[in-house]
Structure formats: C-alpha cells, structure tokens
VMD Tcl script that draws the C-alpha trace (Angstrom):
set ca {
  {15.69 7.22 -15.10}
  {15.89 5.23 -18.44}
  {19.13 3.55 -18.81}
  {18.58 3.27 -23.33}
  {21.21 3.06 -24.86}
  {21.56 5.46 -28.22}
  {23.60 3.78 -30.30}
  {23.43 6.92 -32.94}
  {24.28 9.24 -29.63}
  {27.59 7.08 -29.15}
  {28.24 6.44 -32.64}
  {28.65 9.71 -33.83}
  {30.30 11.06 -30.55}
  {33.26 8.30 -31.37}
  {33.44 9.38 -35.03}
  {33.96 13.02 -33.12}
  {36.46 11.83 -31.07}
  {37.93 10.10 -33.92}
  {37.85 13.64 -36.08}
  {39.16 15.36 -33.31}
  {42.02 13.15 -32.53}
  {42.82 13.62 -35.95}
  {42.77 17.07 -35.81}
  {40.15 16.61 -38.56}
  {38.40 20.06 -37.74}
  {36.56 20.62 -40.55}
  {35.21 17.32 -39.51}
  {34.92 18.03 -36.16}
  {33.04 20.71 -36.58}
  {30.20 19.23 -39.08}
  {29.67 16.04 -36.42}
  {29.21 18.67 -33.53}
  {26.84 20.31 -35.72}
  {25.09 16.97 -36.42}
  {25.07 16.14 -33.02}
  {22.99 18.99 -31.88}
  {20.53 18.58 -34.67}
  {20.08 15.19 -33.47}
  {19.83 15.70 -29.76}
  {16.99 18.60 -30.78}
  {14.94 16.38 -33.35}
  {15.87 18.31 -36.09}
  {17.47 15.15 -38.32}
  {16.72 11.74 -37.57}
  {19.88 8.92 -38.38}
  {19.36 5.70 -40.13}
  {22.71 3.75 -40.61}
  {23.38 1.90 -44.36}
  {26.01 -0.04 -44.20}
  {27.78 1.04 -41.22}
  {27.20 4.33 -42.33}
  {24.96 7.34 -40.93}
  {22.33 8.68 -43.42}
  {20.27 11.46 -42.28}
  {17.13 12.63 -43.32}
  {15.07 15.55 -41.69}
  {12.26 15.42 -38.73}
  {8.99 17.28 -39.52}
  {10.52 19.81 -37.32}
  {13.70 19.61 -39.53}
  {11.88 20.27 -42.64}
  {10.08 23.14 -41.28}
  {13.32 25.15 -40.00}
  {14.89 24.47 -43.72}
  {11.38 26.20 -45.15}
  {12.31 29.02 -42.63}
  {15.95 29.26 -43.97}
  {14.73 28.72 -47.57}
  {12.52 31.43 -47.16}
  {14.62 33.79 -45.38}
  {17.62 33.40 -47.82}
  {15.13 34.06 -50.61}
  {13.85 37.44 -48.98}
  {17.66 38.19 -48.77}
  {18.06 37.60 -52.59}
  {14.77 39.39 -53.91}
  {16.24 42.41 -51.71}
  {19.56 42.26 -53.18}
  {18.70 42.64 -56.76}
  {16.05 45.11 -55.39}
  {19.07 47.35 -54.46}
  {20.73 46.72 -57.40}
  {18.38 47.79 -59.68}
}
mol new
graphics top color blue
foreach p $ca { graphics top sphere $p radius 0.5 }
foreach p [lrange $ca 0 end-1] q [lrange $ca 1 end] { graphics top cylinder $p $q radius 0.2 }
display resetview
C-alpha cells in the first residue's frame, strides 16, 4: 500500500470543508463536483499561485465531445419541432 501523499486530494477537500463550514453551498457543491472529476481522471489540477487551475485529461476532453455532441443533437431537434 502506497502511503503518497496528494496534495491536490487534500487541498481541495480543505477548501470543501472550508465551503461547507461556511455554509458556502453553491461552493460546496462545485468542489464535490471537482473532486470526483479528479479522483476519475477526468481534469487534471495544476496550482498558480496558490491557486487550483484545471485543465481536462484526454479522457476529460472526450466526455465534453460526448456532451457537446449530445447537447447539439438536442438543439438540431428542437428547432426541428419547431419548424
């Protein structure tokens, strides 16, 4: 069992506890969000300053093609049905 320390893990679960605390739910609710897209690869962290920037894995990137793509089938549907 590796014993690594994620700094990004722990840094973003105290800015959660922080929001939280706050009763910052909005928040809240975007870091918990985060979090899971960083425990599943889906957005990688680099910090700037003592803040997080995030940027998109190649898995990332292809689940936002999916969405894109979905969201324009929606759309071309839509106007379909309004025509």
């Amino acid at each position: 069992m590796s014993n690594t320390y994620d700094f990004t893990l722990h840094a973003l679960d105290r800015r959660l506890k922080i929001a939280l605390d706050g009763e910052n739910w909005a928040a809240a609710r975007v870091l918990t969000t985060v979090l899971g897209m960083y425990t599943k690869d889906i957005i990688r962290v680099q910090w700037e300053n003592g803040e997080p920037v995030f940027h998109l894995t190649k898995k990332g990137s292809s689940i936002a093609d999916d969405v894109s793509s979905a969201l324009e089938k929606i759309d071309r549907e839509e106007h379909e049905n309004e025509a």
